[in-house]
C-alpha positions as CSV (number, residue, x, y, z in Angstrom):
1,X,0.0,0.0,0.0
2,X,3.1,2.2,0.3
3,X,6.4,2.6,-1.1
4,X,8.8,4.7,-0.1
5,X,12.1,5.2,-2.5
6,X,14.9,5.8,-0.1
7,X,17.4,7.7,-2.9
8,X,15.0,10.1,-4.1
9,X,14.1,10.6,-0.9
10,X,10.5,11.0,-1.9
11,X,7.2,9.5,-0.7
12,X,5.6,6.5,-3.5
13,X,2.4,5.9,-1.7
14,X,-0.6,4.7,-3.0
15,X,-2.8,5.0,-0.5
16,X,-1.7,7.5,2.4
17,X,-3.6,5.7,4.8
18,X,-4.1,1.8,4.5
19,X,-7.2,-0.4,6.2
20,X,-6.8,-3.9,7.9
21,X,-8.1,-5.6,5.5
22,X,-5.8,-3.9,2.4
23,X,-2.9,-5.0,4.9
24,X,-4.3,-8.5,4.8
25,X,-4.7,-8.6,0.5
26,X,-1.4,-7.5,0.3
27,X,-0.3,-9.7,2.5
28,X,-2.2,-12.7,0.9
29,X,-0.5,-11.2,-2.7
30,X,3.0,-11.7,-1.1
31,X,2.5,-14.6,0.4
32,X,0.6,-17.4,-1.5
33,X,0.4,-19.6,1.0
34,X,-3.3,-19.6,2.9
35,X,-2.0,-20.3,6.3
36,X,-2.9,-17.4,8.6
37,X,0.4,-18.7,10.7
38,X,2.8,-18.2,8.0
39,X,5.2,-15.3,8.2
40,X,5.0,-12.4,5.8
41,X,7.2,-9.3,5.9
42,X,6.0,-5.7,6.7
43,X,4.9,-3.9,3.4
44,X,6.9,-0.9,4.7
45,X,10.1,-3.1,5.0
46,X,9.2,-4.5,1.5
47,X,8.7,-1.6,-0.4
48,X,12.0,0.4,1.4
49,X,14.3,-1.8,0.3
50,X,16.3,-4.3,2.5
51,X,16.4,-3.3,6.2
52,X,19.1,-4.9,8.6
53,X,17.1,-7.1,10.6
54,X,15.4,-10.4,10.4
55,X,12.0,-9.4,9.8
56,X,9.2,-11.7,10.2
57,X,6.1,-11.2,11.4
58,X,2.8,-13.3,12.3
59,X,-0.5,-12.2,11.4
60,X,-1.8,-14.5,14.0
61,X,0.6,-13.3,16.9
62,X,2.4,-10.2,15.2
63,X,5.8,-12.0,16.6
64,X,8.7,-10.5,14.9
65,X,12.5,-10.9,15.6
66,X,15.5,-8.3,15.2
67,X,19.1,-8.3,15.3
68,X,19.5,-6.3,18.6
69,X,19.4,-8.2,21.1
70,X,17.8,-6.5,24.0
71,X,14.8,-5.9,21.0
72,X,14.7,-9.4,20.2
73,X,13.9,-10.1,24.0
74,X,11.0,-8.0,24.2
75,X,13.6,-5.2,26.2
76,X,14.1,-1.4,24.8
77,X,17.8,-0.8,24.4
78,X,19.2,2.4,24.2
79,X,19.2,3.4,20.5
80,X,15.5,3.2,20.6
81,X,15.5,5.1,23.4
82,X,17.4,8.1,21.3
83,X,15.2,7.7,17.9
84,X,12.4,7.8,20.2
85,X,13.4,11.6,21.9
86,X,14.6,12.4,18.6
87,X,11.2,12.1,17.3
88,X,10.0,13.4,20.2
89,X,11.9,16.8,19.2
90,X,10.7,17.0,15.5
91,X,8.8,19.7,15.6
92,X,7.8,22.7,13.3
93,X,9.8,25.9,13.7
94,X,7.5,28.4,15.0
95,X,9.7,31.4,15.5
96,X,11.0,31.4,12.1
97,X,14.2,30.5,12.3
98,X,15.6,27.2,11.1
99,X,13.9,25.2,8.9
100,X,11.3,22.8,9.8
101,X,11.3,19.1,9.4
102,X,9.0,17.7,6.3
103,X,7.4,14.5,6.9
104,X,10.3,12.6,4.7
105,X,12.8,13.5,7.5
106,X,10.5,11.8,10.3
107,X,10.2,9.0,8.4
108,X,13.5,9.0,7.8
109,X,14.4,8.7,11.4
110,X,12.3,6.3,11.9
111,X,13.1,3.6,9.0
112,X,16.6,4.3,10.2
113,X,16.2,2.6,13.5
114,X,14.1,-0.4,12.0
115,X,17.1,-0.5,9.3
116,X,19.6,-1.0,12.1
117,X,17.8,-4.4,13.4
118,X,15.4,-2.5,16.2
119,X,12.1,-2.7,17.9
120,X,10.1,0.2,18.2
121,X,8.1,0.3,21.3
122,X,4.4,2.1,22.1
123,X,6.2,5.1,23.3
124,X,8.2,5.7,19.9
125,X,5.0,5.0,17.7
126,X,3.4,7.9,19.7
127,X,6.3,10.3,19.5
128,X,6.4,8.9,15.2
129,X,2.3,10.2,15.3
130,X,2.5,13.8,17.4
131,X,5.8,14.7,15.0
132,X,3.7,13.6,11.7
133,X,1.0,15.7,12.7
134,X,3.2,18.4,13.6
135,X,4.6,18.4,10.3
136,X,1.6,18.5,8.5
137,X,1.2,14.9,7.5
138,X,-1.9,13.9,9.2
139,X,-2.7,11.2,7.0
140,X,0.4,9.8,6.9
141,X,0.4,9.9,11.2
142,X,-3.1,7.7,10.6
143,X,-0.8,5.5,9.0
144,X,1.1,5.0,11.9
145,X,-1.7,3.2,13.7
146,X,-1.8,0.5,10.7
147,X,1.9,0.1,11.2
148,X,1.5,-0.4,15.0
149,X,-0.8,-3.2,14.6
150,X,0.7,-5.0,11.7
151,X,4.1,-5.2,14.3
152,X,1.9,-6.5,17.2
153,X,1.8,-3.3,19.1
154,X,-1.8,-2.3,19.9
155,X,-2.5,1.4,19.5
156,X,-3.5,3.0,23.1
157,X,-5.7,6.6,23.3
158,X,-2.3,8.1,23.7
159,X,-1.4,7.1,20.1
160,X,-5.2,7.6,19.2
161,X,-5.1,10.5,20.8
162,X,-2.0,11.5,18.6
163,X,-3.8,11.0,15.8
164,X,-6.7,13.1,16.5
165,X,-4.7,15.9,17.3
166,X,-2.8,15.6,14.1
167,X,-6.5,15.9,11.9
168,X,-7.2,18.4,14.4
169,X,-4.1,20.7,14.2
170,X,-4.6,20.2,10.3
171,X,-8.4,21.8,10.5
172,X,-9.9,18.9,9.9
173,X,-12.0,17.6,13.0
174,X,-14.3,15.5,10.7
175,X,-11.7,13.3,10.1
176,X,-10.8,13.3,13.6
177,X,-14.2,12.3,15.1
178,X,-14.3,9.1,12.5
179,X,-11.3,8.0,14.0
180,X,-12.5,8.3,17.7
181,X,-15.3,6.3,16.1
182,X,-12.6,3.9,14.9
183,X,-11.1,4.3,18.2
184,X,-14.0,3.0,20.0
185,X,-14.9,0.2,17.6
186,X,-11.4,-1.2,18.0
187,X,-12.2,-1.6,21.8
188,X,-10.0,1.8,23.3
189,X,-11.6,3.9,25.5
190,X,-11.1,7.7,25.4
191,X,-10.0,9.3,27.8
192,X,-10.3,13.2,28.5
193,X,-7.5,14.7,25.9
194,X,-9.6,13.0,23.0
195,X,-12.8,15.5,22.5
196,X,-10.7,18.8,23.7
197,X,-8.9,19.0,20.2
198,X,-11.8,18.6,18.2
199,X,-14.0,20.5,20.0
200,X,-11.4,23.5,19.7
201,X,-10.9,23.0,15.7
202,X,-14.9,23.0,15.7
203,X,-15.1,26.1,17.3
204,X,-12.8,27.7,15.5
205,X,-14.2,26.3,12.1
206,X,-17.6,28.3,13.7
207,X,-19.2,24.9,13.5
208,X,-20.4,25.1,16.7
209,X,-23.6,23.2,16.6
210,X,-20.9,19.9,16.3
211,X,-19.2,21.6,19.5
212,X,-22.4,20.4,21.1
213,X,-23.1,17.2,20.2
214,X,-19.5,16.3,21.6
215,X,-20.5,17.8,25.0
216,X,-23.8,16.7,25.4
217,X,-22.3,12.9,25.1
218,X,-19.7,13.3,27.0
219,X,-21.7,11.4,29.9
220,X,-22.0,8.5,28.0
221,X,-18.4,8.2,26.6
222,X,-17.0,8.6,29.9
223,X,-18.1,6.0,32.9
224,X,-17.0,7.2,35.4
225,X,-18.9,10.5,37.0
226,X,-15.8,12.3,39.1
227,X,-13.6,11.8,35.4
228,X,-16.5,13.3,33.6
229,X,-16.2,16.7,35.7
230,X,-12.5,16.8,34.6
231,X,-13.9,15.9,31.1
232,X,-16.4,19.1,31.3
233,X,-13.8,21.4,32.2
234,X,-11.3,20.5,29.4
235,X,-14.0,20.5,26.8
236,X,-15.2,23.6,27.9
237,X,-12.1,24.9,27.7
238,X,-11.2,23.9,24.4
239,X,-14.5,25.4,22.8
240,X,-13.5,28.9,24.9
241,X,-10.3,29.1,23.5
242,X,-12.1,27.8,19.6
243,X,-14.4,30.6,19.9
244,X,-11.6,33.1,20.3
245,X,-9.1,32.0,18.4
246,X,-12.5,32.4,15.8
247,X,-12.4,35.9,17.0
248,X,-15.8,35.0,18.0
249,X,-15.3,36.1,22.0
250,X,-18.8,36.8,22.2
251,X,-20.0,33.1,21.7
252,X,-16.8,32.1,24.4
253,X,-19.0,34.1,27.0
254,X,-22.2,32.4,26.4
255,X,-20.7,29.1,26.6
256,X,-19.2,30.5,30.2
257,X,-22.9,31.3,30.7
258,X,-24.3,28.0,29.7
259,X,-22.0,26.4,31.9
260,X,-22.5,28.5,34.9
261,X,-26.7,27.7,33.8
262,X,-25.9,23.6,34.5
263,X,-25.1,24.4,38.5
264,X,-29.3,25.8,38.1
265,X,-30.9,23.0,36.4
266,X,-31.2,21.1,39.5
267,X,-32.7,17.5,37.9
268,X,-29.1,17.0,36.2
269,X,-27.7,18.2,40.2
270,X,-29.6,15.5,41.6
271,X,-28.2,12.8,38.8
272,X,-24.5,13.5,39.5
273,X,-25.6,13.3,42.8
274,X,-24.6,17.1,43.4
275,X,-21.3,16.6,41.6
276,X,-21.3,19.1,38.9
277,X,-18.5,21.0,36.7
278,X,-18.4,25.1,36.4
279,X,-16.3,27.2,35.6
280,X,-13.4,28.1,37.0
281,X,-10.3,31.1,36.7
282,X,-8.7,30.1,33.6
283,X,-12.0,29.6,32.6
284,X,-12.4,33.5,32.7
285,X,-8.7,34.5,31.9
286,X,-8.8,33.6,28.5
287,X,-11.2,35.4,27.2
288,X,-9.9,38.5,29.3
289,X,-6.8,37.4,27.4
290,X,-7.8,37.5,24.0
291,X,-10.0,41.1,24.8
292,X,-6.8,42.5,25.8
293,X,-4.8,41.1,23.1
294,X,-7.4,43.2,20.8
295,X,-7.2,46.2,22.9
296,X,-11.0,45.6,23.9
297,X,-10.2,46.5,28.0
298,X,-13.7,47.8,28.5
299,X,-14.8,44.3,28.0
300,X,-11.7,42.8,29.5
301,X,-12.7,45.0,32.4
302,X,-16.6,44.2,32.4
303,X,-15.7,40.4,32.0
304,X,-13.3,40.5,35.4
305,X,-16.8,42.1,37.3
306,X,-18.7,39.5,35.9
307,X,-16.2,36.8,38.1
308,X,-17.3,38.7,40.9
309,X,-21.1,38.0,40.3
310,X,-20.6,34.4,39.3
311,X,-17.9,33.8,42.6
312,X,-15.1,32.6,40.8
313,X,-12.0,34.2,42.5
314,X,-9.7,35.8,40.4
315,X,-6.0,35.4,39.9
316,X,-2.6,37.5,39.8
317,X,-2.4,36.7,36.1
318,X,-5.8,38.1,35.2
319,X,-4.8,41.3,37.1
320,X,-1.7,41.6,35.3
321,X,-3.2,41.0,31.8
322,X,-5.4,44.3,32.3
323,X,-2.3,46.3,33.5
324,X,0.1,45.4,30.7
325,X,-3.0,46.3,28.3
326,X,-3.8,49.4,29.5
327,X,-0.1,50.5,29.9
328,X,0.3,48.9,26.0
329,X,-2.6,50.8,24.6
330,X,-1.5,54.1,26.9
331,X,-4.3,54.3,29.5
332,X,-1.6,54.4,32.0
333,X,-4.5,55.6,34.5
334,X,-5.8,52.9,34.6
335,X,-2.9,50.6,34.6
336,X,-2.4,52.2,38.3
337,X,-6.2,51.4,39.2
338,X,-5.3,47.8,38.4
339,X,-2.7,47.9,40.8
340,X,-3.8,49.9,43.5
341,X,-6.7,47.7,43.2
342,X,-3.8,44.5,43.7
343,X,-2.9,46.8,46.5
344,X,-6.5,46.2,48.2
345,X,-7.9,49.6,47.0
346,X,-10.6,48.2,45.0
347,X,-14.0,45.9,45.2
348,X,-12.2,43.2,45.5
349,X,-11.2,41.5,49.1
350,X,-7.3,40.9,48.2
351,X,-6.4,40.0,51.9
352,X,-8.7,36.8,51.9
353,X,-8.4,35.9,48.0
354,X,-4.0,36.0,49.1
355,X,-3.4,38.1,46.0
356,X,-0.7,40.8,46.2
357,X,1.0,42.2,43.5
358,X,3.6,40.3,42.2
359,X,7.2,40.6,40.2
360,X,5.4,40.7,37.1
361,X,3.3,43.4,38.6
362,X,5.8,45.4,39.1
363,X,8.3,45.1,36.2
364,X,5.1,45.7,34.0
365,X,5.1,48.9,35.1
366,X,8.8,49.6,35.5
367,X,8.7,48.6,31.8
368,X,6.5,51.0,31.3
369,X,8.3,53.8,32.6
370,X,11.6,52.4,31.6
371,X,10.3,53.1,27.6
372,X,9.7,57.0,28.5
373,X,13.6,56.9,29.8
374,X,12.2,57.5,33.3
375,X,14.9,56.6,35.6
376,X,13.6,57.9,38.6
377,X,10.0,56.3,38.4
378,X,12.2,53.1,37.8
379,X,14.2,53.5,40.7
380,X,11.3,54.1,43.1
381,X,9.4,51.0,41.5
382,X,12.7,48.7,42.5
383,X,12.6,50.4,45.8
384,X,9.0,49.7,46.6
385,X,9.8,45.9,45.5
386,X,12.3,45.7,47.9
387,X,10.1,47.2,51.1
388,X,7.2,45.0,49.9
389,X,9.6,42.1,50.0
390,X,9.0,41.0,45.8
391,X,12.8,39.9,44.8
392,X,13.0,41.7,41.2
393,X,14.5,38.7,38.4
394,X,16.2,39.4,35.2
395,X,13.2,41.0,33.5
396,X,13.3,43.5,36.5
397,X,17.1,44.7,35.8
398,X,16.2,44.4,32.1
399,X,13.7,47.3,32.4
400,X,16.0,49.1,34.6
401,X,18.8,49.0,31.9
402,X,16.7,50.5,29.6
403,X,15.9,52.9,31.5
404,X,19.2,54.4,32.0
405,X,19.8,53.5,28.1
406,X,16.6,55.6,27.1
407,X,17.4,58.4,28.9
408,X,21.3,58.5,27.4
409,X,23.1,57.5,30.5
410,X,24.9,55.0,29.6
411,X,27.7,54.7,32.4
412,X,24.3,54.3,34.7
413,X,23.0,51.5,32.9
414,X,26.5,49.6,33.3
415,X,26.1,50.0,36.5
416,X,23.1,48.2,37.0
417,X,25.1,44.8,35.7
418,X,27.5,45.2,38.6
419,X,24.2,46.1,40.9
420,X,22.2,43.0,39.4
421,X,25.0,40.7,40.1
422,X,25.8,42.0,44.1
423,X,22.2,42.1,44.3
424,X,21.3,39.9,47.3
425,X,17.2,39.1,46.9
426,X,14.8,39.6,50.1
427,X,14.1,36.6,51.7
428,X,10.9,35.3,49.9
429,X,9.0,33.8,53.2
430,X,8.8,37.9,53.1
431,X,7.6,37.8,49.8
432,X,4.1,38.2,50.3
433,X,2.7,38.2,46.4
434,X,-0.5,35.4,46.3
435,X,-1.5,33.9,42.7
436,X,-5.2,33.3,44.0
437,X,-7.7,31.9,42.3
438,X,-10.4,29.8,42.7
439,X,-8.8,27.2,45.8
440,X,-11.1,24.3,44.5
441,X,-10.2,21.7,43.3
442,X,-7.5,21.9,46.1
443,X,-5.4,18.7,45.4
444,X,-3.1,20.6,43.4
445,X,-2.0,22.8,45.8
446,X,-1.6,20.8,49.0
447,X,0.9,18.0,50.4
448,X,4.6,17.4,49.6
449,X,4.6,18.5,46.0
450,X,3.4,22.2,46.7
451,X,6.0,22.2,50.2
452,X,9.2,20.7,47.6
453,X,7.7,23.2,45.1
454,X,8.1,26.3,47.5
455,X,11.5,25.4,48.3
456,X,12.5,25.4,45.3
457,X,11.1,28.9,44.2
458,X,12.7,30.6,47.3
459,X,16.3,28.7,46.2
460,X,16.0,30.3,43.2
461,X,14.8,33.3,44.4
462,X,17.5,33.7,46.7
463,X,19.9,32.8,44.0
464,X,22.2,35.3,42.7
465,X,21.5,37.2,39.5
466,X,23.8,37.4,36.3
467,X,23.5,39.8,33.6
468,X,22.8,37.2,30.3
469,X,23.7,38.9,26.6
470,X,20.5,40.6,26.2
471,X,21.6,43.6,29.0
472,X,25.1,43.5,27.7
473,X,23.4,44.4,23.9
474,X,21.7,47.2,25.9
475,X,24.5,48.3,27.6
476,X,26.2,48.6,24.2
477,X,23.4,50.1,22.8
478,X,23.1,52.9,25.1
479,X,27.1,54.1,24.3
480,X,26.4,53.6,20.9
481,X,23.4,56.2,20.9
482,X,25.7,58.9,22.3
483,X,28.6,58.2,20.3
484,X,30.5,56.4,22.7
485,X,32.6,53.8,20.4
486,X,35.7,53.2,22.7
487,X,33.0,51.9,26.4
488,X,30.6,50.1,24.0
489,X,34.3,48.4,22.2
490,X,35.1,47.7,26.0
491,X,31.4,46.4,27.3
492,X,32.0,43.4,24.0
493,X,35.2,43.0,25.3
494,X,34.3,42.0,28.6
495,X,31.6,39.6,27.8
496,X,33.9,37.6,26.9
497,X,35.6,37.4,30.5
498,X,32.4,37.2,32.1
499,X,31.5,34.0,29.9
500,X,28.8,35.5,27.8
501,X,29.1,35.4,24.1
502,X,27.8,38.2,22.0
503,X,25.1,37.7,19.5
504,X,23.7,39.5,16.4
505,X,22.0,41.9,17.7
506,X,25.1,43.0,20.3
507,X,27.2,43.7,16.8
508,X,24.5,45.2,15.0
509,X,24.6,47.9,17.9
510,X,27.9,48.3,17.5
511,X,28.1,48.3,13.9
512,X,25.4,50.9,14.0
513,X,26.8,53.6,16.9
514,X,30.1,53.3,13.8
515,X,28.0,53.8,11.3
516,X,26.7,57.1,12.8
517,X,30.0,58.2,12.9
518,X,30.3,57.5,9.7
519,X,33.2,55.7,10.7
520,X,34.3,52.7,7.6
521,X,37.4,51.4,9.6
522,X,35.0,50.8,12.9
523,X,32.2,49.1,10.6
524,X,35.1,47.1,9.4
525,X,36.4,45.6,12.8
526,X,33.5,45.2,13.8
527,X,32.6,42.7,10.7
528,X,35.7,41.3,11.5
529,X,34.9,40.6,14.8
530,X,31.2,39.1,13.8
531,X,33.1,36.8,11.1
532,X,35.8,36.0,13.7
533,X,32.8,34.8,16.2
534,X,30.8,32.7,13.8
535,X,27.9,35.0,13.5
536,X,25.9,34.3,10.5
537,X,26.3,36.3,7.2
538,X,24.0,34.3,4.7
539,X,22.2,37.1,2.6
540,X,19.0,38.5,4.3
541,X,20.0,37.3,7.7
542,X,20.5,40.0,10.4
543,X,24.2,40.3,10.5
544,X,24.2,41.0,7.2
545,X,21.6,43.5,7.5
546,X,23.1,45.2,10.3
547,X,26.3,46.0,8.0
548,X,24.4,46.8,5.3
549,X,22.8,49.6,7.2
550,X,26.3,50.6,8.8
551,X,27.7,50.8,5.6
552,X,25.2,53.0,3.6
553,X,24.8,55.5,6.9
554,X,28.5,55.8,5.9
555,X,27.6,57.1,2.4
556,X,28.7,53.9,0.8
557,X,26.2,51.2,-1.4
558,X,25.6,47.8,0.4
559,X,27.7,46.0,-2.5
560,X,30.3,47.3,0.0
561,X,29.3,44.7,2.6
562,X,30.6,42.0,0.0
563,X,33.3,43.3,-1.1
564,X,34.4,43.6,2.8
565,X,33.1,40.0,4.0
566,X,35.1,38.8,0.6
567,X,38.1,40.3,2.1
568,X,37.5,39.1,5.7
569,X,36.4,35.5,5.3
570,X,40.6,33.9,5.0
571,X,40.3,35.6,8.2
572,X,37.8,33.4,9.8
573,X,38.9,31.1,12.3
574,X,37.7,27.4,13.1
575,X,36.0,25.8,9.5
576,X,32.6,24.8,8.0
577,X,31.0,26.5,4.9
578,X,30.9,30.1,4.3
579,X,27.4,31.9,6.0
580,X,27.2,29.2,8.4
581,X,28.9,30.8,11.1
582,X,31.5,28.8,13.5
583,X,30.4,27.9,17.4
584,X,32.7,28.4,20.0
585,X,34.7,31.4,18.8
586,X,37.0,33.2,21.1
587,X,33.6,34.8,23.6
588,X,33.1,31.3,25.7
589,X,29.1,30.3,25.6
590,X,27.6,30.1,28.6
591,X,25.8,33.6,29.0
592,X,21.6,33.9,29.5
593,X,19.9,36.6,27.3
């Protein structure tokens, strides 16, 4: 039913997705012996060419031996173990950068470790589905489960589950649903991560009359009537987050209301025997999320009263998604009603809900003034940390930096890297920020994990701070702004001895303070210095980019730029191809940005 031609490298399937019983006339074609007993090789092992191992298998037991040993026993050795986080880590690049894995190259690493004698366990057929649906290749991930059974593995609702969310993640939820059908008729029972993904692509498909008929038979899916609260909620959930990833918010808040309505109807109380889901914080927070993420804050706002009415307890996070978007959109006003409301100014009763403001509280608003090149409202906002006992993290000292760096004081914001690494954090049984929130169901909050968890957090409170790459660039940044070239030379220089390596964007600032010079010779070393440390020069990339721009504030065209890396490039250190860019380089990794 599938071929797959190893040299080209390209998929010769047939049929992307082959049925039991086309696996059983193939297998009657290559075999034409009637016996249900007799061994028959795997159609993928046929149609790949020879694979190093001896591989037989029984359609009546699926038995099948290999040339590893430990496989051969029924044990997972170590390769397998590898292929299997490998595939585990094949996932699309959704920051841009690198190139992301096709379908060819998952296969890939999978026929490798069957061509080198091994066994495959449960574990690496489910980490083979989640990367073929990552990659776009549902169909070939439902393929998987075919391949599972015809080696004697049984497909579990994880791998199921795999599948679905591969359909699902491809906006197709109809073929998702026929193969929970499939699911069920093979004898596996969902469990609660089936329905969620579907229910989501539904809802954002606006096919929300399907939505439904997944909830309301949820009752009968599920046996068990404490599981089928956890059920509600992650269903519910998923159709929230549908409905506004729809852009549809409107339709999120009446399913909120049509959930809160189920607590009311008091015949379906007494037949859960008083057990019934609602909804809870999160529940809430992301459809504040997604009003603040369109700059809707009345309705953010309104939506946070409504939690009142319905007595679902807030949480830190909600709070500090209104104050970041009113201090985004400018309503800076009230941004400091949100937090004096944190502060126990407000309707709500802080002390008893535990909520104070937080480090993310109060770097939101350091930020804030940090981008006006405030340094003296930053200052006091670090000071009032400290007295309220909030240990400030890197973020904290990030904003700080920029303040000095905005407001063209350069030597001040160098200081704050000596400041952030003496810095000794209050002690955090001090600390008195609370994330609230509804305290039901209270299982995740109490007993060893949440006392282990605790200590922890104040350990790495308490640890001591050191500046990563990121507030070196800024650092740089702010002597490049006033012209500074010889202190922003000297801030890269000692990066190096502090064991952080520069990046990109570190050279870009100080190929741009140069180029506002108009100084060619400092553009030149400092190309030099970006070829010397493996920074990437392929065309279009941003160390190009950043020269390009030195070079034409200098007067000159950006032909200049490779002319100049033409002439620097015998000068690289260390080997591979040109535009790669070496690792290692004289600046020692090691640095956090």
């Amino acid at each position: 039913a599938m071929g797959r031609d190893a040299r080209a490298g390209a998929s010769t399937r047939v049929d992307s997705v082959t049925s039991e019983a086309e696996m059983g006339t193939l297998a009657a074609s290559a075999n034409p012996s009637d016996d249900p007993a007799t061994p028959r090789e795997s159609p993928r092992a046929t149609s790949s060419g020879p694979i190093a191992m001896d591989a037989t298998m029984s359609r009546a037991g699926g038995s099948q031996t290999y040339s590893c040993k430990k496989c051969a026993r029924g044990s997972s050795c170590f390769p397998v173990h590898v292929a299997t986080q490998k595939l585990a880590t094949m996932r699309r690049k959704r920051s841009g950068r690198g190139e992301s894995p096709d379908p060819e190259d998952v296969w890939r690493q999978f026929e490798n470790l069957l061509a080198d004698g091994h066994r495959p366990t449960v574990k690496t057929y489910t980490s083979l589905l989640s990367a073929l649906g990552d990659v776009g290749a549902p169909e070939d991930a439902e393929e998987v489960l075919v391949r599972m059974r015809g080696a004697g593995e049984a497909p579990d609702a994880r791998a199921y589950n795999a599948a679905v969310h591969a359909w699902c993640a491809n906006g197709k939820p109809a073929n998702a649903e026929r193969l929970v059908e499939k699911m069920l008729g093979d004898g596996v029972a969902p469990d609660e991560s089936t329905y969620p993904d579907i229910v989501a692509a539904y809802a954002e498909l606006g096919e929300l009359r399907r939505c439904e008929s997944i909830v309301s038979r949820i009752e009968s899916v599920c046996g068990d009537e404490r599981a089928a609260l956890r059920w509600y909620e992650k269903v519910y959930h998923a159709l929230i987050r549908g409905c506004c990833a729809a852009g549809v918010p409107d339709e999120a808040e009446k399913v909120l209301q049509r959930w809160n309505y189920e607590q009311l109807d008091m015949e379906r109380v007494a037949e859960r025997k008083g057990r019934v889901s609602r909804p809870v914080t999160a529940s809430y927070g992301m459809i504040i999320d997604h009003y603040v993420s369109v700059g809707a804050m009345g309705d953010a706002r309104r939506l946070l009263g409504q939690m009142q009415w319905d007595k679902v307890a807030p949480s830190i996070e909600i709070f500090n998604m209104l104050l970041k978007g009113y201090l985004k959109f400018g309503n800076v006003g009230a941004a400091q009603d949100v937090f004096r409301e944190l502060e126990g100014s407000g309707t709500w009763d802080m002390d008893s809900l535990g909520i104070k403001p937080d480090v993310t509280s109060y770097t939101s608003l350091m930020d804030h003034w940090a981008n006006q090149g405030d340094v003296d409202l930053a200052e006091k906002i670090l000071a009032k940390m400290e007295l309220k006992g909030v240990a400030p993290d890197e973020r904290t000292f990030g904003s700080l930096v920029k303040a000095y760096a905005r407001g063209r004081n350069p030597e001040g914001a160098e200081k704050v890297l000596e400041r952030m690494r003496r810095y000794d954090a209050p002690d955090p049984a001090r600390a008195g920020a609370g994330r609230g929130g509804r305290k039901e169901p209270d299982w995740r909050r109490k007993g060893k994990k949440k006392a282990e968890a605790d200590a922890k957090d104040g350990e790495l409170r308490r640890r001591k701070l050191s500046p990563g790459v990121i507030l070196y660039s800024t650092v740089v940044s702010a002597y490049a702004a006033v012209g500074d070239m010889a202190n922003a030379r000297r801030v890269v220089a000692e990066m190096s001895n502090r064991r952080v390596r520069p990046n990109d964007r570190t050279f870009a600032h100080l190929a741009w303070g140069y180029g506002q010079l108009g100084d060619v010779a400092g553009v030149t070393q400092t190309a030099q210095l970006m070829v010397d440390e493996g920074v990437s020069m392929r065309p279009g990339g941003s160390g190009r980019q950043a020269l390009v721009r030195a070079v034409r504030e200098c007067g000159l065209p950006a032909s200049h730029v490779d002319r100049l890396l033409e002439s620097l490039a015998p000068n690289r250190k260390g080997g591979g191809p040109r535009g790669v860019g070496r690792r290692g380089g004289g600046f020692k990794p090691g640095g956090v940005g």
